[in-house]
Structures are given as C-alpha cells and as structure tokens.
C-alpha positions as CSV (number, residue, x, y, z in Angstrom):
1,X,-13.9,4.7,21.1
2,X,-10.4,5.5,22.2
3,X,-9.1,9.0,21.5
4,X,-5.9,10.1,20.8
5,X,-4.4,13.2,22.5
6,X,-2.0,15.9,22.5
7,X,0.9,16.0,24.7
8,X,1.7,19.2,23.7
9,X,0.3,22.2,22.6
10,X,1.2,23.6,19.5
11,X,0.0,23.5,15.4
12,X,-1.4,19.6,14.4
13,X,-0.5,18.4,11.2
14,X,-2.4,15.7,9.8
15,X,-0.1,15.2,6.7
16,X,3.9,14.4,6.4
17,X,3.8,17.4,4.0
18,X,1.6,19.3,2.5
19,X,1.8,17.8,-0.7
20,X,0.7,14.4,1.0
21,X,-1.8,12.4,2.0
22,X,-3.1,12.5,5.3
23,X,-1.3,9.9,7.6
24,X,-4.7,7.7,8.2
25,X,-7.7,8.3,7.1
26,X,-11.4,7.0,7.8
27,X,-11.6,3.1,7.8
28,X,-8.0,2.7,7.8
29,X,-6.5,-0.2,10.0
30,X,-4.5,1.1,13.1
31,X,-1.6,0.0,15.1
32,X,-0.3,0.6,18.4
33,X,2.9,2.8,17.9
34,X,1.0,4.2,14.2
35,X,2.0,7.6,13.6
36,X,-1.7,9.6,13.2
37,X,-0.2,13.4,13.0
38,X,2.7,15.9,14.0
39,X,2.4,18.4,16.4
40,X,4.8,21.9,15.2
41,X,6.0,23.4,18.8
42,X,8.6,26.3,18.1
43,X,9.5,24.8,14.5
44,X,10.3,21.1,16.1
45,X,7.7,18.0,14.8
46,X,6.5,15.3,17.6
47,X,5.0,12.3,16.3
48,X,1.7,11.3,17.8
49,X,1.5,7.6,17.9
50,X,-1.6,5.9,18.8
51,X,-1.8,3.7,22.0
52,X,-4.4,1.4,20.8
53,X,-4.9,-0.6,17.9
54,X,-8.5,-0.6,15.8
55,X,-10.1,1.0,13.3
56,X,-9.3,4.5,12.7
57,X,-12.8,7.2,13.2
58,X,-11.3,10.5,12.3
59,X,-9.9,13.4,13.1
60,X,-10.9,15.7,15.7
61,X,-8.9,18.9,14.3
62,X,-8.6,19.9,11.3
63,X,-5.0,20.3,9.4
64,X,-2.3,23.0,10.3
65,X,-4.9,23.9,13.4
66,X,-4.0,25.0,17.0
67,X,-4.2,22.5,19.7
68,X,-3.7,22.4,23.2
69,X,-1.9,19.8,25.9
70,X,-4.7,17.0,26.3
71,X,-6.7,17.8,23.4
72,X,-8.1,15.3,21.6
73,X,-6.9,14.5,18.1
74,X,-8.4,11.7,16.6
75,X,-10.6,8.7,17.8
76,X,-10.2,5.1,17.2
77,X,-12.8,2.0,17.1
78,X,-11.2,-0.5,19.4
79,X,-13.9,-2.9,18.9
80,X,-15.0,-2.5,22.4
C-alpha cells in the first residue's frame, strides 16, 4: 500500500464541488499525476496528485476535514 500525503496543512476536499462526486472512489483505477483531492489553505485549492499508479483503497479523511503537512490522505494498492 502506498499512501498519499499532504503537503500542506489546511481543509481536504475530496470532491471538485460539493455538488460532485468524489474525485476517486474505492476500486477505481489510478494514475501517476491523478488528481485524488484539494487541499483549501487561506481560500487557495492545491491539487493532490498521486505518485503511484494502482488501485485506489480509500480515503483516510473524511470531506471538508482538517489536515495537517504529512498527513496521510488516501492509500493506493500498487500491486506490490
């Protein structure tokens, strides 16, 4: 299992919007360079991309939640 982290702290999204569907959910195929979530730091939106490519486990943290700098996100099955 890889996980995906936070470079930042701040407020993790796991939708576009929140009218939306959640960017990935369990099951789904993942890319490297897939965008997993959004982390809100003082009203700006980073992407969080995942490094590895596999199936995608879940998410660690629940929508609109606080996270901090290194916090994991979301895991991914690399097949490993």
């Amino acid at each position: 299992m890889a996980q995906i982290q936070s470079p930042v702290p701040g407020t993790f999204y796991t939708k576009p919007s929140p009218d939306d569907a959640p960017f990935k959910t369990v099951g789904d195929t993942i890319s490297v360079d897939d965008v997993i979530g959004l982390v809100e730091v003082m009203k700006t939106f980073i992407q969080i991309h995942s490094e590895v490519a596999g199936t995608f486990s879940g998410y660690a943290v629940e929508d609109g939640m606080p996270v901090t700098a290194g916090q994991k996100l979301a895991e991914v099955d690399t097949g490993w």
